[in-house]
Structure formats: C-alpha cells, structure tokens
N, C-alpha and C positions, 0 to 999 in steps of 0.2 A: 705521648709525643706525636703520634701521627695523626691524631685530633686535633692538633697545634696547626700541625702540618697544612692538613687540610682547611682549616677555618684560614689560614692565613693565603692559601690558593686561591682561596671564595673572594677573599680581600684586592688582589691583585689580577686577577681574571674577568675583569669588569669591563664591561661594553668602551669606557671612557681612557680604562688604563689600556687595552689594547688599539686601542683607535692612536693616541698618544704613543705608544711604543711602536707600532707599524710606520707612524711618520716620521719616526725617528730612528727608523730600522733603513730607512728607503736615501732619508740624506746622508747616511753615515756610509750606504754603501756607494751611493754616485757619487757623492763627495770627495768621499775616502778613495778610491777606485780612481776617479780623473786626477787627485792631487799626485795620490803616488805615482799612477803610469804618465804624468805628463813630467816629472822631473826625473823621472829614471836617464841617466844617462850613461855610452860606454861607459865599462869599466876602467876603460885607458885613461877616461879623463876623471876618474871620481876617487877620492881617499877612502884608503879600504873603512869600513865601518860608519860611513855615513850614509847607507841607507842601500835598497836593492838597489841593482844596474839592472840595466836593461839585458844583460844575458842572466841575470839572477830570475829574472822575469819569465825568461824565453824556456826556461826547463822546468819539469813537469810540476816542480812545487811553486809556478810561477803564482796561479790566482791566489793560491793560501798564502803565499809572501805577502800579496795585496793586503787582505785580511788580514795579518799578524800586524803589519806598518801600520796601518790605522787604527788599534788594539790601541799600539801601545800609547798612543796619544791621548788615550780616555782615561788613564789610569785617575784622576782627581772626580772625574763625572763619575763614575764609580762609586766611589769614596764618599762622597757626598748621598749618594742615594742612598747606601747603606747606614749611613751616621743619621738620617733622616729618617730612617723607616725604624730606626729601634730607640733615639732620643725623642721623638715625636709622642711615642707610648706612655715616657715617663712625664713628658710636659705638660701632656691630656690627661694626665693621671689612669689611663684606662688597664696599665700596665697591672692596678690593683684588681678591675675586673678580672682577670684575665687568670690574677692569682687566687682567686677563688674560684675559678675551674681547673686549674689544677697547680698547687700551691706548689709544687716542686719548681723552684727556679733552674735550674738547671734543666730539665725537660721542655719546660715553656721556652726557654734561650733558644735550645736545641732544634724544637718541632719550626719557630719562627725561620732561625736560620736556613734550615731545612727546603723551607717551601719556598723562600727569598730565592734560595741554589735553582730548586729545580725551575721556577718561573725564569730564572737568567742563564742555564743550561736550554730551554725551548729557544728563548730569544737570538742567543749568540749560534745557539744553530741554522736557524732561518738570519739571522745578519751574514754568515758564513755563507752560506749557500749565494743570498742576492749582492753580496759583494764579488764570489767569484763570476756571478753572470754579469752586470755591470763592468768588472773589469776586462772578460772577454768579450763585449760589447765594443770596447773605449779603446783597447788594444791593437785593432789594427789600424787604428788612425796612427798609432805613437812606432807605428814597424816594429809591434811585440809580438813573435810569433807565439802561440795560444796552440799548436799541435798537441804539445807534451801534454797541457791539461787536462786532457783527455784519457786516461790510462791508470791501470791499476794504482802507479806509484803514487800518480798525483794524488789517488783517491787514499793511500796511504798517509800521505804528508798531511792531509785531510785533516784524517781523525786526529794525528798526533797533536794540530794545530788547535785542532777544537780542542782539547786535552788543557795543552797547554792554557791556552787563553782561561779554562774555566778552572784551573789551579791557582792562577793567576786572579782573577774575579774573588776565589775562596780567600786568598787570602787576604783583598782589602776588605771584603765583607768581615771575619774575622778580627780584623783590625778596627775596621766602623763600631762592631759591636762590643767592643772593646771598650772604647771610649766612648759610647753614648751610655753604657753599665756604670761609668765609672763615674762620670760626670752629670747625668742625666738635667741634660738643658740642652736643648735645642739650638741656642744663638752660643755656649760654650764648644760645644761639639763642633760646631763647623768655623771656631774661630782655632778650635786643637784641630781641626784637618787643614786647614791652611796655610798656619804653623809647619806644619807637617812637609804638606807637599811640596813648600815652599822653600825653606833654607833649609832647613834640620835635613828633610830628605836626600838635597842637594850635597849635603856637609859632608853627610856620613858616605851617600855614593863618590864623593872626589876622596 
C-alpha cells in the first residue's frame, strides 16, 4: 500500500499538476475571499442561515468563516476530480498494470486513495492559509475588523476548519471511487456525479 501511495505521489507532484493547482489555489482564494466579504452584510438585515454577516466575520474565526463559505461551493469540482482520477485507470486500462504490481485490490484502492488524501490535505492547507490572507487583505475595504484573527482562538478555529473541510473532501473522494469501481467508464461516472449533484442530492437534502 505505501508503494501505491507513493507512485501515485510521483503521478500528481508534477512540474504541470502543481503549476495548474497553484493557479487555481490563487483564484479560489481572491475570488472566494472578495465574493464572500463583499456580500456579508449586518446581521440585522440578513436571514439567520444565509451565509456569514459581517459580525460573523469581525470575530476571531472570521478568516476561516472565508475559507469554510468558499469550500462549500466546490463540493461537485471535487467530485469530479475524484470520479476522474480513479475511472480514467479503468478506461486506459492501465488499472491491469497496476494489478500486476500488486494484485490485492483492495490495497491498490487504498494506497491510490491514500496519496489522492495526502496530495489534497497539502493543497487545502496552503488554499486555507492564502485565502485567510486575501481575505484580511480585502477586509478593510468591506469595515471587517481582522483584530480577532490574530490569536490563539482563531488559530484554533484553524485547524478545526481544515479538519473539517478535509473530512468533507474524504468523503466525496470516497464516493468518486465508488462509482468510478462500480461503473468504470469515464463519460458514465460523470453522467452518475451529475445525477448526483444535481437533483437526487438536492431531493434527499429537502
């Protein structure tokens, strides 16, 4: 498994995937960052549950609020990478190579999944961090005081945030590989994540 681990590190640690991921680490946090602090508004004028206010902002778990709001909008980019990175093996067929280095499917599953986690546990750590600086960047233009951020608590809310988000990650990765094992076709798998994201998900959360 940790031979799995590692070759699939090798795979995703590439001059072209990190160039591509850092570009897309950099719009999701100024993006993310200006969308959310520029519609935060009082709490006196906004319906509880539709999103930070601007005093949700101003205390010390304000930057990681940023971070977590923007999270949760990727939930289907996700989904996709994942159902992409594990039907794609089966489409190439190379999935047979792979079982002739170590024929235990279940280890091979494992090791992939594995380095998938750890390569997207680096990523959402450095997107966490340049999203909370972006957002105390962009914040005193919006009157969001940025003091609290400062301080153990926030650095508390921190980790709990990155926690969260990469349980969250686990589980559509989980789900992606799910259904790219089950199906293995590439253009079925992302017609079942669509399905997915799209009404059934919608169904079952109303």
């Amino acid at each position: 498994m940790i031979r799995v681990l590692r070759a699939e590190l090798v795979k995703v640690v590439r001059r072209r995937v990190l160039v591509i991921t850092a570009a897309a680490v950099v719009v999701f946090a100024i993006g993310g960052a200006a969308i959310v602090l520029t519609t935060a508004e009082p709490a006196a004028t906004v319906t509880p549950g539709r999103g930070p206010t601007a005093e949700d902002l101003a205390q010390a778990g304000g930057g990681t609020q940023v971070f977590l709001t923007t999270a949760s909008f990727t939930g289907f980019f996700v989904f996709v990478i994942f159902v992409g990175a594990f039907a794609i093996e089966f489409g190439r067929g190379t999935i047979r190579t792979m079982l002739l280095r170590q024929p235990r499917r279940l280890r091979l599953l494992a090791g992939k999944m594995s380095g998938l986690l750890v390569f997207a546990a680096g990523v959402l750590a450095v997107t966490e961090a340049a999203t909370w600086v972006a957002a105390r960047l962009i914040a005193p233009s919006q009157d969001v005081a940025t003091d609290g951020w400062v301080s153990l608590a926030a650095l508390g809310d921190g980790i709990v945030a990155f926690g969260a988000v990469l349980l969250w990650v686990t589980g559509y990765a989980v789900l992606g590989m799910t259904i790219a094992v089950l199906v293995r076709s590439v253009p079925v798998a992302f017609a079942v994540g669509i399905a997915w994201a799209g009404p059934i998900e919608h169904l079952l959360q109303d």
